[in-house]
C-alpha positions as CSV (number, residue, x, y, z in Angstrom):
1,X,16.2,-13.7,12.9
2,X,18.2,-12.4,9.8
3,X,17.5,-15.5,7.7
4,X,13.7,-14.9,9.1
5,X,13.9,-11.3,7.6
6,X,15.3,-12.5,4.4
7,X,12.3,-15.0,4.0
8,X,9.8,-12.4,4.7
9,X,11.7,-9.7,2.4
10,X,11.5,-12.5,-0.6
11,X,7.6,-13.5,0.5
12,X,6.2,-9.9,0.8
13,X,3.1,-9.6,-1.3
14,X,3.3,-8.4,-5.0
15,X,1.4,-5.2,-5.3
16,X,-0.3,-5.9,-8.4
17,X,-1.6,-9.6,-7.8
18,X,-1.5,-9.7,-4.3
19,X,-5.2,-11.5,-2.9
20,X,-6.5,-9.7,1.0
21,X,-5.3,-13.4,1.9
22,X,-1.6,-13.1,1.2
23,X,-1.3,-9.4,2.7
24,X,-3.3,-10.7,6.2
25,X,-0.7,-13.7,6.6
26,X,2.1,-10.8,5.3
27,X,1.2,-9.3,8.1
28,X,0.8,-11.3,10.5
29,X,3.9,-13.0,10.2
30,X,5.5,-9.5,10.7
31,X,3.6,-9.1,13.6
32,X,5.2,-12.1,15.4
33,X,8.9,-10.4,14.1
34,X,8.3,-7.4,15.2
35,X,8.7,-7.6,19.2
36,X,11.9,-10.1,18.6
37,X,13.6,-7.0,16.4
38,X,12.4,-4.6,18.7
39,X,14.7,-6.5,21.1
40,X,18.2,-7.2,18.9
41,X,17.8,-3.7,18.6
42,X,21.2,-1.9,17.0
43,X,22.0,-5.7,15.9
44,X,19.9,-5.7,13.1
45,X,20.6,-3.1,10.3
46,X,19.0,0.5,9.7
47,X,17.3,-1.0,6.1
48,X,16.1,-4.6,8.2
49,X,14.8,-2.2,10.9
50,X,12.9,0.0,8.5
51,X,11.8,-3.1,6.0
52,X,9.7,-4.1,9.4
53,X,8.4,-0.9,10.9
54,X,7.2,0.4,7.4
55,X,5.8,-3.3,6.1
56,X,2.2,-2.5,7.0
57,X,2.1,0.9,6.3
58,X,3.7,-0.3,2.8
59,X,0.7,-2.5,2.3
60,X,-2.0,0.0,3.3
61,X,-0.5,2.2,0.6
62,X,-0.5,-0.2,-2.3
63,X,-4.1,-1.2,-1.4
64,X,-4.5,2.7,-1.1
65,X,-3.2,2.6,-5.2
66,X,-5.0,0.0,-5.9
67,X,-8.8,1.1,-5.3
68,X,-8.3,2.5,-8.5
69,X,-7.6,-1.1,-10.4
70,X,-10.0,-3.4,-8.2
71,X,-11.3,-1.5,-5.5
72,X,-13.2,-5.0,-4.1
73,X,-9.8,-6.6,-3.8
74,X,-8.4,-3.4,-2.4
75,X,-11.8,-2.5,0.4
76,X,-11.5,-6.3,1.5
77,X,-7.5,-5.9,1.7
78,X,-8.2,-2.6,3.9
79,X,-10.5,-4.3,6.0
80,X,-8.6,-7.4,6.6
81,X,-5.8,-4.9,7.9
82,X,-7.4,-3.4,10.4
83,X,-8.5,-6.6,11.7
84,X,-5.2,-7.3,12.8
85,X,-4.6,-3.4,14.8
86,X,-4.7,-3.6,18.1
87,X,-6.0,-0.4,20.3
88,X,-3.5,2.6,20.2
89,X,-2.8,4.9,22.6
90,X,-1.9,8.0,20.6
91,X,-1.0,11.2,22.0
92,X,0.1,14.6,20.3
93,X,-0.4,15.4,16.9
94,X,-0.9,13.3,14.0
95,X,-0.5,13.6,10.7
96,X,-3.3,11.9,8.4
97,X,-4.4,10.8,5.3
98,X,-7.4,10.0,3.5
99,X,-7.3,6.4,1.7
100,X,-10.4,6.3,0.4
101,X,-14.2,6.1,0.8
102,X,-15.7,3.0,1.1
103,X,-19.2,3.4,1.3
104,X,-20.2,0.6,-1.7
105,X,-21.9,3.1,-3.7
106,X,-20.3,3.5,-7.1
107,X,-19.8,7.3,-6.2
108,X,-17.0,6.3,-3.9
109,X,-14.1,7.0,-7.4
110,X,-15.6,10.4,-7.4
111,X,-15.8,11.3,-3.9
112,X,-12.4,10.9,-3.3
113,X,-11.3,12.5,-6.1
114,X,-12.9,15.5,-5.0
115,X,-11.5,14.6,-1.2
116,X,-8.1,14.4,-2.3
117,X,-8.7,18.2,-4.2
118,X,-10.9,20.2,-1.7
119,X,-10.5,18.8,1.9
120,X,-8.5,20.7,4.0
121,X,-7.7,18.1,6.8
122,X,-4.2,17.5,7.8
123,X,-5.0,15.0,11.3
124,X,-5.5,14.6,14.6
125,X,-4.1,15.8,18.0
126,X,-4.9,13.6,21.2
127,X,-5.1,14.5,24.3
128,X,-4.3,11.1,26.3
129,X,-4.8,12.6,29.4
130,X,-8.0,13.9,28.9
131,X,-9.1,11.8,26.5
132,X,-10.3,13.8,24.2
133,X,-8.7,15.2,20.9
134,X,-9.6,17.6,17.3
135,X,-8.8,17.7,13.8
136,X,-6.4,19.5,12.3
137,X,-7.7,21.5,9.0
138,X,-5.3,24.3,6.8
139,X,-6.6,27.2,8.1
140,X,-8.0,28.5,4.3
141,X,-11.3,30.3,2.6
142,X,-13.3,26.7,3.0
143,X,-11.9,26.4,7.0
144,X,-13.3,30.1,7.4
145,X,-16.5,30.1,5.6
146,X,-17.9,27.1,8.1
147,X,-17.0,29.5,11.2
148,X,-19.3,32.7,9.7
149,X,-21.9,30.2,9.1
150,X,-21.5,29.5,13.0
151,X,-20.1,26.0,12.6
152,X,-17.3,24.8,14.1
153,X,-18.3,26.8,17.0
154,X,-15.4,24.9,18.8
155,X,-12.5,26.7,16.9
156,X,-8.9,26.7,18.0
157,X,-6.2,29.0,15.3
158,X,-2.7,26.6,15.7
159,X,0.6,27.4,14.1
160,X,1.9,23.7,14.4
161,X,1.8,23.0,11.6
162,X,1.4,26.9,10.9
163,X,-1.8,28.6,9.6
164,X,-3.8,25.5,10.5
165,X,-6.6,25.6,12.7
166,X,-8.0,22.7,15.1
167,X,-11.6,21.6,15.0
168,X,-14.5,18.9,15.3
169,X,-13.3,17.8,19.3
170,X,-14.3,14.5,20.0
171,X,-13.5,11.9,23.0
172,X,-12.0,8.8,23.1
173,X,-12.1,5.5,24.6
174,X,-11.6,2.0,23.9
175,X,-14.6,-0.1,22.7
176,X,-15.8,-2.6,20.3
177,X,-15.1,-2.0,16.6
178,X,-19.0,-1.4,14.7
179,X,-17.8,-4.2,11.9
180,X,-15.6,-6.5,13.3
181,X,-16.7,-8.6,15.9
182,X,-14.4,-9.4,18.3
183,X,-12.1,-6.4,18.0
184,X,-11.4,-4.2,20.3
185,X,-10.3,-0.4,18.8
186,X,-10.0,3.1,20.1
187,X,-13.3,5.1,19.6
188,X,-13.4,9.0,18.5
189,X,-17.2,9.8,19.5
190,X,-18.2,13.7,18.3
191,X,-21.5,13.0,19.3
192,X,-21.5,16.2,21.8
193,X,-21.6,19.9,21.5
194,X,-19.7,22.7,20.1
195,X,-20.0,20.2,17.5
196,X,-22.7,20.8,14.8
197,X,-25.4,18.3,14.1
198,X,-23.7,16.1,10.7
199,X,-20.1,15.5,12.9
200,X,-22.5,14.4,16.2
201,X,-23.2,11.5,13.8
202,X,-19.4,10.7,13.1
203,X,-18.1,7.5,15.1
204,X,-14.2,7.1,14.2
205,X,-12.5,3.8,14.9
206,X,-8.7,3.7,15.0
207,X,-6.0,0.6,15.3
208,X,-2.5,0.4,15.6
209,X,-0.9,-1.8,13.4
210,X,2.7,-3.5,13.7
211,X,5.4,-0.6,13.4
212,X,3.0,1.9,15.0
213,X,1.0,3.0,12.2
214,X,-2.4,4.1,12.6
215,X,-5.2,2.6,10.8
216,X,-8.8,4.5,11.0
217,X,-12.5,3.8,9.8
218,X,-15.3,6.6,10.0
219,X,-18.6,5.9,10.3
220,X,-22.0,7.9,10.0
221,X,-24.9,6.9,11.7
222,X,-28.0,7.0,9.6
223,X,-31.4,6.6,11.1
224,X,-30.6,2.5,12.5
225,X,-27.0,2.0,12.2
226,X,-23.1,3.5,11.6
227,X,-22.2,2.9,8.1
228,X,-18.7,2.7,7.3
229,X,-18.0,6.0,4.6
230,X,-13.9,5.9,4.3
231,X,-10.5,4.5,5.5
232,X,-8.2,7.1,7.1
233,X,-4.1,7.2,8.1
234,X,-2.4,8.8,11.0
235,X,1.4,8.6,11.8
236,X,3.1,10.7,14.9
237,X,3.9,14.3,13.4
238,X,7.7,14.8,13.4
């Protein structure tokens, strides 16, 4: 196992020149690690533990950075990562990030820009139970303005994290992923009331990968189909 570790340590893709082909068989191979450290447990070190829990988020990140240099490289390096999630089972809150849009349009640079800048959204929080679950927005002038317009109507104040407030409930379920045939993913359909009418057209999809990171798509659905709009992140809140 250690000299295994070593060989994947030395054969982890390069951030800058790395092809979708070499981070998918990355991957992979740390996939079929994983469950065999999960096992040696305390016999493997703290840094060998963490170099496998934290290799795919790693290489969600750098494709993250990398929309910037060669966003087709990067969108097909996304893509080929959440093919290789398999359905979560999340439960709590989450804490998430936006990646990036993905919608093909050249707009996508500036749409994120102004994501990363003005939107307010901090996660998730699932209810496994129920099977349902709502986003986590700061709790500022933008959050406020939508609930004197009369939308959220469903509109919860939270203070973990504090002055945040939880919004948009949808429900979940497993299903088939809209893209990727085949694959079977965790489903966050809004398409119900107190929800107003632009999130009832919101489909998210959301994998696990190895070391329990969450990868997410969202999808709109326009007049005939969903179309994907952006990649997402969501790890377990501390």
């Amino acid at each position: 196992m250690l000299a295994r570790i070593k060989e994947l340590r030395e054969s982890e893709p390069d951030e800058y020149t790395a092809t979708p082909d070499d981070v998918e068989a990355f991957i992979r191979a740390i996939k079929d690690v994983l469950p065999e450290a999960v096992r040696l447990g305390e016999s493997l070190s703290e840094g060998q533990q963490r170099f496998l829990h934290d290799a795919a988020l790693r290489q969600v990140r750098i494709a993250r950075h990398r929309l910037d240099l060669d966003r087709h490289v990067a969108l097909e390096t996304l893509s080929r990562i959440f093919r290789l999630g398999d359905v979560p089972a999340p439960d709590g809150r989450y804490e998430g990030e936006l990646i990036g849009h993905s919608t093909g349009l050249l707009s996508d640079p500036f749409f994120d820009w102004m994501s990363r800048i003005y939107l307010p959204w901090l996660g998730k929080t699932f209810d496994a139970a129920s099977s349902t679950g709502d986003n986590v927005f700061i709790d500022n002038a933008w959050s406020r303005a939508t609930g004197k317009f009369g939308w959220p109507e469903y509109r919860v104040q939270s203070e973990t994290p504090p002055h945040t407030v939880r919004v948009f409930p949808f429900k979940s379920a497993p299903g088939p992923a809209v893209e990727d045939e085949g694959l079977t993913v965790l489903r966050l359909d809004y398409g119900h009331s107190p929800n107003p009418l632009p999130v009832r057209r919101l489909v998210d999809e959301v994998v696990e990968l190895p070391g329990g990171y969450l990868l997410g798509k969202a999808h709109v659905r326009g007049l005939r189909e969903l179309r994907r709009v952006f990649f997402f992140g969501l790890h377990r809140a501390e």
